[in-house]
C-alpha positions as CSV (number, residue, x, y, z in Angstrom):
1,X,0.0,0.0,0.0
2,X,1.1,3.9,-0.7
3,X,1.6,4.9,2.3
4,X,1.5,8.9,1.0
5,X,-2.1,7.8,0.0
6,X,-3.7,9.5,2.8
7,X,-4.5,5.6,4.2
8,X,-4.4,4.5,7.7
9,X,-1.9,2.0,7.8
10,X,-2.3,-0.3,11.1
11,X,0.4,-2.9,12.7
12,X,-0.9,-5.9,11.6
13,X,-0.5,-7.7,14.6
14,X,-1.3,-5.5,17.4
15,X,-4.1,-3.6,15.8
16,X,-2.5,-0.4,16.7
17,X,-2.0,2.8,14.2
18,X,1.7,3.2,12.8
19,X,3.7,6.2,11.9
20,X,2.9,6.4,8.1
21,X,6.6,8.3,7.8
22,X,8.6,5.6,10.6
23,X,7.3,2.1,10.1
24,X,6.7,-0.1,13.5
25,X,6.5,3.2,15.7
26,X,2.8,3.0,17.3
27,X,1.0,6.1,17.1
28,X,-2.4,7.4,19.1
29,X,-2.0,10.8,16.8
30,X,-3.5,11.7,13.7
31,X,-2.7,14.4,11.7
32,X,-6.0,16.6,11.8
33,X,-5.5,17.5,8.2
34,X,-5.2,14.2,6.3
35,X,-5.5,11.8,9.7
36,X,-2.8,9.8,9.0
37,X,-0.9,8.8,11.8
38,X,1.9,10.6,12.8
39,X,4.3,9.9,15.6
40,X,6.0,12.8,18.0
41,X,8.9,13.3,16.1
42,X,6.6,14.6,12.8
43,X,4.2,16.4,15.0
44,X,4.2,19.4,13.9
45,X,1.9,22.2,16.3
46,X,-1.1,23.4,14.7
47,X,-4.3,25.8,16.1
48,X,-6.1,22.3,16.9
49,X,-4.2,19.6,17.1
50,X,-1.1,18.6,15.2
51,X,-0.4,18.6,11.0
52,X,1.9,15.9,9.5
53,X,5.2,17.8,7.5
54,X,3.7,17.0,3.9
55,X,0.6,19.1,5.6
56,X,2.6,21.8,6.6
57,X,4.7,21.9,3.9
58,X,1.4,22.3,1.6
59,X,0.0,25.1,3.1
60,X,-3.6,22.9,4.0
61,X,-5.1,23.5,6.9
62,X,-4.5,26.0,9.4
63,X,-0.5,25.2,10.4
64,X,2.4,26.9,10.0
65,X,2.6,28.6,6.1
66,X,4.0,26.8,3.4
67,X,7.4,28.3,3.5
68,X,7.6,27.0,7.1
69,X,10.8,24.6,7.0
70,X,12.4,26.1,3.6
71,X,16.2,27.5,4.5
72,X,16.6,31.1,5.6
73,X,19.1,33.3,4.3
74,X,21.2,34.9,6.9
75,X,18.4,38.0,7.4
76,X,16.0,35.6,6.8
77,X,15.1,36.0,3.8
78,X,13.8,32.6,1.5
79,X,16.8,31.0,-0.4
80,X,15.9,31.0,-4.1
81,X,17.5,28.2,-6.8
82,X,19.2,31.6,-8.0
83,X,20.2,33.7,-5.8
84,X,21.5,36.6,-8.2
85,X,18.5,36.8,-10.0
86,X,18.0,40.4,-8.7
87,X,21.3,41.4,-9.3
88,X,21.2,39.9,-13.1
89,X,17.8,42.3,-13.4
90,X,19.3,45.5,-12.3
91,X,22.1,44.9,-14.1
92,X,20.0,43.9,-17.4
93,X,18.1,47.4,-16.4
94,X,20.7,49.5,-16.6
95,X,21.9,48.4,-20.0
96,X,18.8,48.3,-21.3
97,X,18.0,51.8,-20.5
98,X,22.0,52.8,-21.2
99,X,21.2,51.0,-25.2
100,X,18.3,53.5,-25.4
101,X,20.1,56.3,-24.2
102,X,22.4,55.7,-26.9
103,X,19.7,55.5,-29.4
104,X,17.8,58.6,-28.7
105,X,20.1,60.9,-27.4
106,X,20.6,64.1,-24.7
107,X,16.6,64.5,-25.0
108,X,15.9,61.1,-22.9
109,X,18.9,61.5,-20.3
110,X,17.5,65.1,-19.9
111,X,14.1,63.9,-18.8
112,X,15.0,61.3,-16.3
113,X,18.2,62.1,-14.8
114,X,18.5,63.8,-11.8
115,X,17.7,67.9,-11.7
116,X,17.0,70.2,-8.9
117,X,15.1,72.9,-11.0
118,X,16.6,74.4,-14.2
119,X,15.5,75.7,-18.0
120,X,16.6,72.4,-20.1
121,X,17.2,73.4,-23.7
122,X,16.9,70.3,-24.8
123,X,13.0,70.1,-23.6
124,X,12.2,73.4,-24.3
125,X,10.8,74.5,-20.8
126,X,11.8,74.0,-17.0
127,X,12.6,70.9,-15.7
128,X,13.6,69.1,-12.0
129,X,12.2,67.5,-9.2
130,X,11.1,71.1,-7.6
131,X,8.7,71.4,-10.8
132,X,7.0,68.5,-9.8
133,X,9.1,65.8,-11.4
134,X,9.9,63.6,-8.0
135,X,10.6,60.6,-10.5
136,X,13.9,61.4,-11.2
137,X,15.2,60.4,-8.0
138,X,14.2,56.8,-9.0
139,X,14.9,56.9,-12.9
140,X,18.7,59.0,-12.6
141,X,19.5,55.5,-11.3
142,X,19.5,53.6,-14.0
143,X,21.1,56.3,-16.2
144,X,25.1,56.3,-17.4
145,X,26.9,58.7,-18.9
146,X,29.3,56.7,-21.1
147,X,30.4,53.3,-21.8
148,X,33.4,53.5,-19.0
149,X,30.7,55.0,-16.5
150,X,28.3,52.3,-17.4
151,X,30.7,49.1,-17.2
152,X,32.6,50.1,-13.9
153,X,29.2,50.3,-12.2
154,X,28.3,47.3,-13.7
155,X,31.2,45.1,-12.6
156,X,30.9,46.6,-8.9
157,X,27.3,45.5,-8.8
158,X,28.0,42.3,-9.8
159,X,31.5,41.7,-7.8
160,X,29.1,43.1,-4.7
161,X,25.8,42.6,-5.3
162,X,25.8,38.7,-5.7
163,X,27.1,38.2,-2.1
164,X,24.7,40.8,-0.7
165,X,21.9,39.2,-2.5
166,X,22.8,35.5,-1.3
167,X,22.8,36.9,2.0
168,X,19.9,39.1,2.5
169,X,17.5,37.3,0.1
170,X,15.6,38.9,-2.6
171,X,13.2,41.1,-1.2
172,X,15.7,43.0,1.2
173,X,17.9,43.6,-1.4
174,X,16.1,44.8,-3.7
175,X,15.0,46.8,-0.7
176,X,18.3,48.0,0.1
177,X,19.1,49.0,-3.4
178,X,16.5,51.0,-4.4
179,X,16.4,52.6,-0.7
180,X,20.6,53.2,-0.8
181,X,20.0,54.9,-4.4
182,X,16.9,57.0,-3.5
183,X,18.9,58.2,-0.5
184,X,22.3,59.1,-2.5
185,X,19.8,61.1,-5.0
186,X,17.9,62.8,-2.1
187,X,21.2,63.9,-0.6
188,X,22.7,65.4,-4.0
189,X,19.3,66.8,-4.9
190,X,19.4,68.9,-1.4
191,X,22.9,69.8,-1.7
192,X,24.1,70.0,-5.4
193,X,23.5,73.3,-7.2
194,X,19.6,72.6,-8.7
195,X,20.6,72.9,-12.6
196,X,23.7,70.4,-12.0
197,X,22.4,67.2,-13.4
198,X,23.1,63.8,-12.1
199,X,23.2,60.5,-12.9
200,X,24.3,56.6,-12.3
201,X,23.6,53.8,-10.1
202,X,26.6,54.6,-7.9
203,X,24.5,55.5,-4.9
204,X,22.7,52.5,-4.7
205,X,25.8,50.6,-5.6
206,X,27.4,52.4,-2.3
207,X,24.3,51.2,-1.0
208,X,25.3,47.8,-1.4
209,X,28.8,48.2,-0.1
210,X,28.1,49.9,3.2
211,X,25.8,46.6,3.9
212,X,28.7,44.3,2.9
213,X,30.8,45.7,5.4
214,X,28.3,45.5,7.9
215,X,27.6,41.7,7.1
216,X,31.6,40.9,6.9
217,X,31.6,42.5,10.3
218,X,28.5,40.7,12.0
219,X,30.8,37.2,10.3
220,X,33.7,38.6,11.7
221,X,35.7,38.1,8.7
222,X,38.8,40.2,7.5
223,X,38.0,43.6,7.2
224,X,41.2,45.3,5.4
225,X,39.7,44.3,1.9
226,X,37.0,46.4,3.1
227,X,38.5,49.0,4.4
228,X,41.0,49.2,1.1
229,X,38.4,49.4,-1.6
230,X,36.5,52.1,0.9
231,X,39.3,53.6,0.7
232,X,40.0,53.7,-3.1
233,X,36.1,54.5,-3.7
234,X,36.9,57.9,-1.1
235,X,39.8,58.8,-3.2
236,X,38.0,58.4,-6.4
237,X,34.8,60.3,-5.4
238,X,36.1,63.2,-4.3
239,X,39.7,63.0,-6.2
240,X,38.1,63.0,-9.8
241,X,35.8,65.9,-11.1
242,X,31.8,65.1,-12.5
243,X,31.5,62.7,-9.7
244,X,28.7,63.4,-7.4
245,X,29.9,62.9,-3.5
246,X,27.0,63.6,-2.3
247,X,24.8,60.9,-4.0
248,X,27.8,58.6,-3.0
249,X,28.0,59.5,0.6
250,X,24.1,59.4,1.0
251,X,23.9,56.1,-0.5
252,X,26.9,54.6,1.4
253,X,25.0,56.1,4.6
254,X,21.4,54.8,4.0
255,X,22.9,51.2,2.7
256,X,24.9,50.7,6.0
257,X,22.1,51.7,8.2
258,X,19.6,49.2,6.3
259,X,22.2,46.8,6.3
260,X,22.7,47.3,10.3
261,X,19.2,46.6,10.3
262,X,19.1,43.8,8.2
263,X,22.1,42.2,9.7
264,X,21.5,42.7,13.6
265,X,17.3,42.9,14.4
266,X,16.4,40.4,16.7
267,X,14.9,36.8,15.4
268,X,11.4,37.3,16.9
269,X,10.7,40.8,15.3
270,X,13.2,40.6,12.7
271,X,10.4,41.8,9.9
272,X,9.6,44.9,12.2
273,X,12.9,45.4,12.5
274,X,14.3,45.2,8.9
275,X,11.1,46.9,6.9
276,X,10.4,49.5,10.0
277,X,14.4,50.9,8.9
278,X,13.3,50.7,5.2
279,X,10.6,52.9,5.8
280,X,12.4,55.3,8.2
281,X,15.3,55.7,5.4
282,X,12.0,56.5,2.9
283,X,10.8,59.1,5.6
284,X,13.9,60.1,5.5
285,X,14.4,61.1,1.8
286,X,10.6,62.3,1.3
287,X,11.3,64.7,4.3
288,X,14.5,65.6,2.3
289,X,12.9,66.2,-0.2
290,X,10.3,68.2,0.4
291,X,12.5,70.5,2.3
292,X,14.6,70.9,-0.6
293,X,12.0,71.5,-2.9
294,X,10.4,74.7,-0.7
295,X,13.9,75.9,-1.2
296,X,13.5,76.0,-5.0
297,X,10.3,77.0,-5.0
């Protein structure tokens, strides 16, 4: 007989009900899903009663959900069959939108990358977040400039994002990297000159690197790597000119506080832990904002 059938199998000599996962151990509990019967060792807790693992595991009834036993990633996030997938799409994001930048010219970079408030010639009228075009925040990050600009922010996503991605899990990193970006472009757009324009995906990518640290940290690995290419990204954004600092050092900033979060909130309220920072960094950069923009305006 199948024993995954959903039948009752009995010992045949005593009469009494049998594990239907561990043959010969006798059983007075049923699973109050499927009632088969179920020994302590696959008793799993339910509202009433006690679910089998293939229960559980289904989602039926009313145990724990169906991603109860699958492996957590260190924040615990779910671990996916590929854990770069996110990374991939960003990066497939950024060329895509770099391959139409290329094809229609200044006029599409003008309209998405970042602006405070300025006359664009381009577009024939005024443009920037201030005139009510909060958007840009979000779209200057998946702008380039050039080919160089484009391929050296690729490779560092990839080189960092991978590990950060494995680590956190999808949803948090994609959480991290659009938060780290929006809070490098926040910072700029309050402290650049408003008809300096901006672009790239190097905040969020400092983003992504402040919460590396933080996780090689919290696994007490060796931090001089770290510390080195911090240390060459420091000289580079503030050593070479058209490099915005400010979208780097709000990025950096926002990423390593989400990544604190991420890294250290306590198992029991990890969620309210991890997505309450999210949302704080977003408070942050809407309050930014909005200051910024009565300035302008």
């Amino acid at each position: 007989m199948d024993q995954a059938s959903g039948s009752r199998p009995d010992d045949a000599q005593s009469g009494v009900p049998v594990c239907y996962r561990h043959a010969g151990r006798e059983t007075g509990v049923r699973c109050t899903r499927c009632e088969r019967p179920i020994c302590p060792e696959c008793m799993v807790s339910a509202s009433v009663g006690f679910q089998c693992p293939e229960c559980v595991r289904n989602g039926s009834g009313t145990g724990h959900a169906p991603d109860a036993n699958r492996p957590r990633t260190l924040a615990g996030g779910t671990v996916e069959a590929d854990p770069h997938l996110v990374t991939k799409v960003l990066m497939g994001l950024c060329v895509a939108v770099f391959v139409v930048q290329m094809a229609v010219g200044d006029r599409f970079t003008d309209r998405f990358s970042l602006l405070g408030l300025a006359y664009v010639p381009e577009l024939g009228s005024v443009q920037g977040v201030a005139d009510g075009q909060p958007y840009r925040l979000l779209t200057s990050m998946f702008l380039h400039l050039d080919y160089f600009h484009i391929l050296s922010n690729m490779l560092s996503l990839w080189f960092i994002g991978r590990y950060v991605e494995e680590a956190l899990g999808r949803t948090r990193y994609l959480a991290l990297y659009l938060l780290s970006g929006l809070a490098g472009g926040a910072l700029a757009y309050l402290l650049n000159e408003p008809n300096a324009p901006s672009l790239g995906a190097s905040g969020a990518i400092l983003g992504v690197f402040g919460a590396l640290a933080v996780l090689m940290r919290q696994q007490r690995y060796d931090m001089r790597p770290i510390v080195a290419m911090l240390v060459i990204t420091l000289i580079i954004t503030f050593g070479w000119s058209n490099i915005s600092w400010e979208a780097h050092v709000g990025g950096f900033v926002g990423g390593a506080v989400i990544g604190l979060a991420m890294v250290h909130a306590p198992r029991s309220r990890r969620a309210l832990v991890q997505y309450g920072t999210c949302g704080l960094v977003l408070a942050a950069v809407v309050v930014v904002t909005l200051l910024r923009t009565a300035q302008l305006t």
